[in-house]
C-alpha positions, 0 to 999 in steps of 0.5 A, spaced: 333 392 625 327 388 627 326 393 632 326 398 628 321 395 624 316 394 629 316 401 630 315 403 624 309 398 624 307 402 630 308 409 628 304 406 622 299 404 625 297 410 629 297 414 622 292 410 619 286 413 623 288 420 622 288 418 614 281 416 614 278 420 619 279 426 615 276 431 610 274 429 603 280 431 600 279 426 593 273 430 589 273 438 588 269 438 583 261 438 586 258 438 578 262 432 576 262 428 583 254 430 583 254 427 576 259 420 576 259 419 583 253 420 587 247 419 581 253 414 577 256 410 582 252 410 589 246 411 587 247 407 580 242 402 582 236 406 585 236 407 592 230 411 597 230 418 598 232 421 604 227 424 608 220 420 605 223 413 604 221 413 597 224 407 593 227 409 586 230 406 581 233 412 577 234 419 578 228 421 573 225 428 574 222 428 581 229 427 586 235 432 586 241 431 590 240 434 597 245 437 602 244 435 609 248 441 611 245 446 606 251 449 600 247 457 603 251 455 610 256 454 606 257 460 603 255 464 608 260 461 612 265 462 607 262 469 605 265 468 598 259 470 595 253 468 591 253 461 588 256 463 582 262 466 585 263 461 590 264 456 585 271 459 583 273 459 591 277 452 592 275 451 599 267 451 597 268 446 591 272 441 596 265 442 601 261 442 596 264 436 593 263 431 599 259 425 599 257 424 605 253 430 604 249 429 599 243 425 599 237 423 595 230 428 596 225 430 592 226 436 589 219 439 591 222 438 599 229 440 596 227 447 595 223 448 600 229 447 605 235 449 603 235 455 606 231 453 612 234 452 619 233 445 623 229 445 629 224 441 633 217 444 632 213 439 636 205 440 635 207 447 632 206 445 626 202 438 623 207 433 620 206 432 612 206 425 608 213 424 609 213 426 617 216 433 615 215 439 619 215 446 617 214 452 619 217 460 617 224 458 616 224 452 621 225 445 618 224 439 622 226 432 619 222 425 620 224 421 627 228 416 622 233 420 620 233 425 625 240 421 627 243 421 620 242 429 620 245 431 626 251 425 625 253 429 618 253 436 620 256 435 626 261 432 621 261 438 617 262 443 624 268 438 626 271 437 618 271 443 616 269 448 621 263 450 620 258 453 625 252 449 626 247 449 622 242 450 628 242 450 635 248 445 637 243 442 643 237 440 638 242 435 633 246 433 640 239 430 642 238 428 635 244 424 634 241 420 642 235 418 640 236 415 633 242 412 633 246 409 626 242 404 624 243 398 618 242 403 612 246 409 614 252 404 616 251 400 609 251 408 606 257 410 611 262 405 608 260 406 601 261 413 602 268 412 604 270 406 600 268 412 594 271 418 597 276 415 601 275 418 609 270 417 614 265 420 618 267 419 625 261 421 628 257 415 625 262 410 628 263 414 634 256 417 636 258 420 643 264 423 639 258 429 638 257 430 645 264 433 645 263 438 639 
């Protein structure tokens, strides 16, 4: 019996990881989750915004959820249609629910890249306020978060088979050259404690390499 046991321990043990690195399995509603979970729970006390590092304490007008890997992708990925349409699809209100996803920007640059593509520019376009870099349908992000982007749509290629939102070898040179610092640790694990799974690839940075 004590032998069983023992294995059953074991057996336990290896299902763990398999359970928490997964997908978002706890949220399937992106307005309700957008309302109660991230602007009522992970951002309830204020935070910075993404990209321009902006302290805030509350929403107010000037900031929106933003989607690391842009919802257009999604859909085009999933060809269910327009926004509308594709709210009745599971699958895209699943991915479109997931926190890990989601950060705070302001809604000026929201709307400016959210149907951009992710590029390295280089001096082809002068950087603004923020570090941000435009050009066409080009969006190149500040160094500072350059890990975080490539970290989190590596999560959604690998998560829910997404194609890369880019060219795969500018996030793989991303993830290398801004490693997961204190504050994308901090909100990695309160993503996770909220919508109970982890992103591997902040734990585990060389795990993109092999995707």
């Amino acid at each position: 019996m004590k032998t069983k046991n023992v294995v059953l321990v074991a057996l336990a043990a290896l299902l763990i990881p398999s359970l928490v690195i997964s997908q978002n399995t706890r949220f399937s509603d992106p307005d309700t989750v957008v309302k109660n979970e991230f602007w009522g729970n992970l951002y309830a006390q204020g935070g910075n915004s993404f990209f321009c590092d902006t302290p805030f304490k509350s929403k107010g007008f000037v900031l929106t959820e933003g989607y690391v890997y842009p919802l257009a992708e999604v859909r085009n990925a999933l060809g269910c249609g327009t926004s509308s349409q594709c709210d009745n699809d599971d699958r895209y209100r699943q991915i479109a629910s997931d926190l890990h996803n989601m950060v705070p920007v302001r809604s000026r640059i929201e709307m400016s890249r959210r149907n951009a593509i992710y590029e390295e520019l280089g001096n082809a376009s002068s950087p603004d306020e923020c570090g941000i870099r435009e050009s066409a349908q080009f969006f190149e992000p500040p160094q500072k978060v350059k890990g975080d982007i490539a970290r989190t749509v590596a999560y959604m290629v690998d998560t829910y088979d997404l194609p890369w939102a880019g060219a795969s070898r500018v996030f793989k040179s991303w993830n290398q050259i801004d490693p997961p610092d204190d504050r994308e640790l901090v909100r990695h694990r309160q993503v996770a404690d909220i919508q109970g799974n982890e992103n591997p690839f902040v734990l585990d940075p060389g795990r993109i390499e092999n995707l």
